[in-house]
N, C-alpha and C positions, 0 to 999 in steps of 0.2 A: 504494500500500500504506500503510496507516496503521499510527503508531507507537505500539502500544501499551503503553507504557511511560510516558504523561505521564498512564493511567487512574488516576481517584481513584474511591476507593471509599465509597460512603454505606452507613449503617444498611441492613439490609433484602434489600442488593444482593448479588448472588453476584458474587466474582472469583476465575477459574480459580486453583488453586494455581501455578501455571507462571509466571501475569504479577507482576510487581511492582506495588507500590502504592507510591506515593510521597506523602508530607507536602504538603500545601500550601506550603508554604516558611516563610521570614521573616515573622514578622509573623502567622503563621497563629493562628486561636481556636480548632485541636485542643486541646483538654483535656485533662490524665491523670486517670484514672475515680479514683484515688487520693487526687490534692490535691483534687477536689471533694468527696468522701468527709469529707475531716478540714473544708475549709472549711464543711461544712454543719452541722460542727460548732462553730464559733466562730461563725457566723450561720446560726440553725435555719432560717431564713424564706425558700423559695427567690426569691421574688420580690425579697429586698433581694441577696439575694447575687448572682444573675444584673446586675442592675441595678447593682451597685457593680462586679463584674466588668466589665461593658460598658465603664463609663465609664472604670476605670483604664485598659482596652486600648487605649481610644481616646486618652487621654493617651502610654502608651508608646510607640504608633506615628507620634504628632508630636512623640517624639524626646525625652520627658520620661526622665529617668536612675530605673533600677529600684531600689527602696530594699533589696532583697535581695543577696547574691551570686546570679549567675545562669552557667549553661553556656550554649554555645552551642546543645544541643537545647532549649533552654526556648523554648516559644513566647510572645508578650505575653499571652495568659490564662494558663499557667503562672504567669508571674512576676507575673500578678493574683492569682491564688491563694496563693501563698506569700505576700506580702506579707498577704492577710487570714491565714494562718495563722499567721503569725508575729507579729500586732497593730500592722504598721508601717500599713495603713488600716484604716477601718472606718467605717459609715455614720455619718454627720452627723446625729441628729436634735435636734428641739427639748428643748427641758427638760423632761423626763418623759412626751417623744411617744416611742414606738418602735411607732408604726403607719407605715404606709403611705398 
């Protein structure tokens, strides 16, 4: 008998009301539709935001300390995203580049 209780659920997918859906865990790059929301407002350009997002996760999860307060449901894209909403990062570019 399989335990369906470790089902995760994607876009698109039906899951019975009955079952549970469980988080990825620690460490997981579930997003809240909300801080991406305000971050796409401190950087319009999805391409830079995704991309800076990447990289800080990848920094949090080899143990780099969050420049935010953080809860324990925050996942490392959350506390990527706060950090851009809050101006503690922000993309690097050249003197008067802000292309891609």
């Amino acid at each position: 008998m399989a335990d369906d209780t470790n089902i995760v659920a994607f876009p698109g997918t039906d899951v019975p009301e009955n079952k549970p859906v469980k988080s990825s865990g620690k460490g997981s790059t579930d997003m809240r539709s909300e801080l991406v929301d305000q971050a796409s407002k401190v950087i319009p350009e999805p391409p830079v935001l995704i991309n800076l997002v990447s990289r800080r996760v990848k920094q949090l999860n080899l143990g780099r300390a969050a420049l935010v307060k953080t809860d324990h449901r925050m996942g490392a894209a959350d506390i990527a995203l706060v950090e851009i909403i809050e101006g503690k990062i922000s993309p690097d570019f050249p003197e008067g580049d802000h292309s891609l």
